[in-house]
C-alpha positions as CSV (number, residue, x, y, z in Angstrom):
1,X,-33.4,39.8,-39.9
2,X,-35.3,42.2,-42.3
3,X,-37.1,41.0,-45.2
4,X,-39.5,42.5,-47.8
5,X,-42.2,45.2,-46.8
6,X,-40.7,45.1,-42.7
7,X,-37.8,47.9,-43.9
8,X,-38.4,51.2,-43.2
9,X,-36.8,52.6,-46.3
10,X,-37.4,51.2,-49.6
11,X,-34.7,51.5,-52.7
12,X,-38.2,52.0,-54.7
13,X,-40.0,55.6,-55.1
14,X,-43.5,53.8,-54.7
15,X,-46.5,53.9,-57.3
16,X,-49.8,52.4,-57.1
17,X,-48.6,49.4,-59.1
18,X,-48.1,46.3,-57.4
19,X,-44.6,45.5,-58.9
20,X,-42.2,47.1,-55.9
21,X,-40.8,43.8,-54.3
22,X,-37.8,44.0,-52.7
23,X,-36.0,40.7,-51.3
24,X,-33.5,41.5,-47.8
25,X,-30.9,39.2,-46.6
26,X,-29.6,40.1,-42.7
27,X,-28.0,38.3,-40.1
28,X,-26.5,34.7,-40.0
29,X,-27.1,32.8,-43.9
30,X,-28.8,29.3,-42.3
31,X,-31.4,27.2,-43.6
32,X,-34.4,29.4,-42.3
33,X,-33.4,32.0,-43.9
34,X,-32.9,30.5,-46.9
35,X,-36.1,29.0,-47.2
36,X,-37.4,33.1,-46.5
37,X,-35.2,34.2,-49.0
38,X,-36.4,31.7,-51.8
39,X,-40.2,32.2,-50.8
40,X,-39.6,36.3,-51.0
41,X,-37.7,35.6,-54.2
42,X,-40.5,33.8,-55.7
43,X,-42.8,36.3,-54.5
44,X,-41.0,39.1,-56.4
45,X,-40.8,37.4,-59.6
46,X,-44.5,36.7,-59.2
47,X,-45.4,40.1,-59.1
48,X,-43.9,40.1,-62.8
49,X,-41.4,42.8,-62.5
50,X,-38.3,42.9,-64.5
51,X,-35.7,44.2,-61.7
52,X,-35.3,42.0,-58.4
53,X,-33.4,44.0,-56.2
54,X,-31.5,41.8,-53.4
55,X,-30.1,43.7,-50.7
56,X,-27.7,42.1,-48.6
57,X,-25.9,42.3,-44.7
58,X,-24.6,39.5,-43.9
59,X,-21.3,38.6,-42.0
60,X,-22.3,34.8,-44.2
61,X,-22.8,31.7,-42.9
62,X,-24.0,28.1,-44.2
63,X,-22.5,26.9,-47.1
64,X,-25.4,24.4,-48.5
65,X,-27.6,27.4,-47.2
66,X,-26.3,29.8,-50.0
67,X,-26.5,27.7,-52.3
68,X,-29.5,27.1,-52.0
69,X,-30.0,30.6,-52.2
70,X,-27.8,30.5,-55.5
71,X,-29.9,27.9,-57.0
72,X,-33.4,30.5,-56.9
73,X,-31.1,33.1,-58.3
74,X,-29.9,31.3,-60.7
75,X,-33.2,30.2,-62.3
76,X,-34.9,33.6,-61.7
77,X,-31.8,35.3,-63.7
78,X,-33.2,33.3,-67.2
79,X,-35.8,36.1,-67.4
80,X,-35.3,38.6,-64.9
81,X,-32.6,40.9,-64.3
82,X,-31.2,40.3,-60.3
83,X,-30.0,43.2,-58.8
84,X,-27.5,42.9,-55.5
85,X,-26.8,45.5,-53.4
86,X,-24.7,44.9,-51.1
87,X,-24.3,47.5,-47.9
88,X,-22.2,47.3,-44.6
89,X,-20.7,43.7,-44.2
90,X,-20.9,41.1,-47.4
91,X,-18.3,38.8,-46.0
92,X,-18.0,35.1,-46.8
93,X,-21.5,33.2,-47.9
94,X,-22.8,36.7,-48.5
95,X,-20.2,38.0,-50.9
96,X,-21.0,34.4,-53.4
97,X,-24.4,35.5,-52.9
98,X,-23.8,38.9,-54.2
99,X,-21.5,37.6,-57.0
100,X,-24.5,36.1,-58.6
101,X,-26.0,39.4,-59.5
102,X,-26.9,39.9,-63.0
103,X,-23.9,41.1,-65.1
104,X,-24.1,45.3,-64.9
105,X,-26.1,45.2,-61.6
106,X,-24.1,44.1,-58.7
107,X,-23.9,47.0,-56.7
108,X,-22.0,48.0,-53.3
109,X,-23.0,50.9,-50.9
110,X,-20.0,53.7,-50.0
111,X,-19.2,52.2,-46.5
112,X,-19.8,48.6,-47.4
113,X,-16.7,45.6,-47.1
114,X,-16.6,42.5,-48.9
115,X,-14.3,39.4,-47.9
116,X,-13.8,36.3,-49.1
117,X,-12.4,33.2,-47.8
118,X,-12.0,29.6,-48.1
119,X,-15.0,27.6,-46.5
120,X,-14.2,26.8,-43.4
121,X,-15.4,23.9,-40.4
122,X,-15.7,25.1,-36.9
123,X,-14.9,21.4,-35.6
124,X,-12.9,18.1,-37.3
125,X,-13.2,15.5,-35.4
126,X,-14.1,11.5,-35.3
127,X,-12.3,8.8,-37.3
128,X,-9.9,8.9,-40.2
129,X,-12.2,7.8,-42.5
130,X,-14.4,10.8,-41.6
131,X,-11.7,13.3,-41.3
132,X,-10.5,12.8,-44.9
133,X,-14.1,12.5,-45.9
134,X,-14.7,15.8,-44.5
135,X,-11.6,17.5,-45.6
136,X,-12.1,16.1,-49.2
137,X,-16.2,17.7,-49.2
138,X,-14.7,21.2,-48.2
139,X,-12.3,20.9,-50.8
140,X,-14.9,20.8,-53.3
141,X,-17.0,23.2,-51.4
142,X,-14.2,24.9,-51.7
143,X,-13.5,25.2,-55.8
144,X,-17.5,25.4,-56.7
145,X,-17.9,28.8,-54.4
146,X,-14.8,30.4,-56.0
147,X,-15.8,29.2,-59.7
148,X,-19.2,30.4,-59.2
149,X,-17.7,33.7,-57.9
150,X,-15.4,34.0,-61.0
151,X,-17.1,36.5,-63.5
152,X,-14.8,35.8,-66.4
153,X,-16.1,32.3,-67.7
154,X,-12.9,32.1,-69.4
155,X,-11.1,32.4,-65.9
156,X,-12.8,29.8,-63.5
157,X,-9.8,29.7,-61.2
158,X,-9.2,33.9,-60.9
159,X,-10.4,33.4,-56.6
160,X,-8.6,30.0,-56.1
161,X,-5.3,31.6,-57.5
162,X,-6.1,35.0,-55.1
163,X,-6.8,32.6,-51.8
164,X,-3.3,30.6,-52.7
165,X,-1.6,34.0,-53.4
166,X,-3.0,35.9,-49.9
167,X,-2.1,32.0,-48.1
168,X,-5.8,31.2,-47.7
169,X,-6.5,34.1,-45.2
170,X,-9.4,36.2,-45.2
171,X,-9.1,38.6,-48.0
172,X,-10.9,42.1,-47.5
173,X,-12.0,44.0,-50.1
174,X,-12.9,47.8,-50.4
175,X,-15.7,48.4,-52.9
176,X,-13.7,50.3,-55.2
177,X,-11.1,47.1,-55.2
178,X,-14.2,44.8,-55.4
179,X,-14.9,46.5,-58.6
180,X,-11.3,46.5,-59.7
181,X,-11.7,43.1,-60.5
182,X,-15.4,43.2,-61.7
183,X,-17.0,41.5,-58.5
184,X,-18.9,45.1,-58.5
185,X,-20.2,46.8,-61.5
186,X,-21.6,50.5,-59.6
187,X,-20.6,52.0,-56.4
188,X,-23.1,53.4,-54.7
189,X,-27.2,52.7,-54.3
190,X,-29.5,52.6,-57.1
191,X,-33.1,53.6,-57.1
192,X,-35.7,51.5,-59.3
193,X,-38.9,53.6,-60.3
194,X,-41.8,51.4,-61.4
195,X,-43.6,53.9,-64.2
196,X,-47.4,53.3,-64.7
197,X,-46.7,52.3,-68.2
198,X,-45.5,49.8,-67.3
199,X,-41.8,50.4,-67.7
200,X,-39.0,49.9,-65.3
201,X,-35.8,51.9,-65.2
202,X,-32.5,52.3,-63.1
203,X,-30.7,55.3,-62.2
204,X,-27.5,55.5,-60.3
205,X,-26.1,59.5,-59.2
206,X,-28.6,60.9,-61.7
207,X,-27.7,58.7,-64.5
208,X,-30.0,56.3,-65.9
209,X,-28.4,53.5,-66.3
210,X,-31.2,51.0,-68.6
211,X,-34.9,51.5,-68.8
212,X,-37.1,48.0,-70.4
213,X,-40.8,48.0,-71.3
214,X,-42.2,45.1,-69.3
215,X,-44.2,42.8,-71.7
């Protein structure tokens, strides 16, 4: 798993300001790495800067992990703007996480895939009384991942009606189909530049796409 400064390539051109945080999600989504993604999150905002850029290859994982994981991004998104990136596999628990990218920054690289499923168990088993107790908790596992997914507020239900129309299988998505139906915003990678001023900006193919005046 990569996190913060441990990558070799960084999606910022640097400057001698300490505001160049970057927050990596790789590998298996499970509790330790939810706890490293919420303390590199924090970090980030800390440092005061106004983009958070997530960057995320994952194949998922843990449910209750991601949200978790939600839950940080969530509260970090009342003054920040959260940019997710998504590159290679975003599949499952990864692709909710991306969803929750600010609105105009959820991002996805050339070669990247997103799917989406229902939440699955790998085992059932135990009494009745469990069973249907288990069955019922993915069920509403089930509708809160696909309503936070849903980026029309108007439209909570827009992934539960696509699982029931693809018969619940694992639904692959391309990124230009991902932002067909506004999962994505950009294709491609952006590049943050941190300006002494201090000012941050975003550029995508040579286009800049906001620039804010931090405060």
């Amino acid at each position: 798993m990569i996190f913060g400064e441990n990558v070799n390539r960084s999606m910022f051109k640097r400057c001698k300001v300490a505001c160049n945080k970057e927050v990596h999600v790789s590998g298996v989504i499970d509790s330790e790495v939810a706890d490293r993604f919420c303390k590199d999150m924090s970090d980030a905002y800390n440092t005061g800067q106004y983009y958070i850029p997530v960057i995320i290859t994952s194949e998922g994982g843990c449910v209750y992990s991601v949200l978790q994981m939600i839950d940080f991004v969530m509260e970090c998104k009342k003054d920040r703007i959260v940019m997710t990136i998504g590159m290679g596999p975003v599949f499952s628990a990864a692709a909710v996480l991306f969803s929750c990218g600010s609105d105009g920054y959820r991002f996805l690289s050339d070669n990247s895939t997103v799917m989406v499923h229902d939440v699955s168990i790998s085992e059932l088993d135990g009494k009745l009384g469990d069973i249907e107790n288990e069955t019922k908790e993915l069920k509403r596992l089930n509708k809160k991942l696909y309503a936070i997914m849903s980026t029309d507020p108007d439209d909570p239900d827009f992934y539960t009606r696509k699982a029931r129309s693809k018969h619940h299988k694992d639904w692959y998505m391309t990124p230009q189909k991902a932002k067909d139906i506004n999962l994505a915003n950009h294709i491609g990678i952006p590049f943050v530049t941190v300006n002494v001023a201090p000012s941050f900006s975003v550029t995508m193919n040579d286009e800049r796409l906001d620039t804010t005046v931090a405060k």
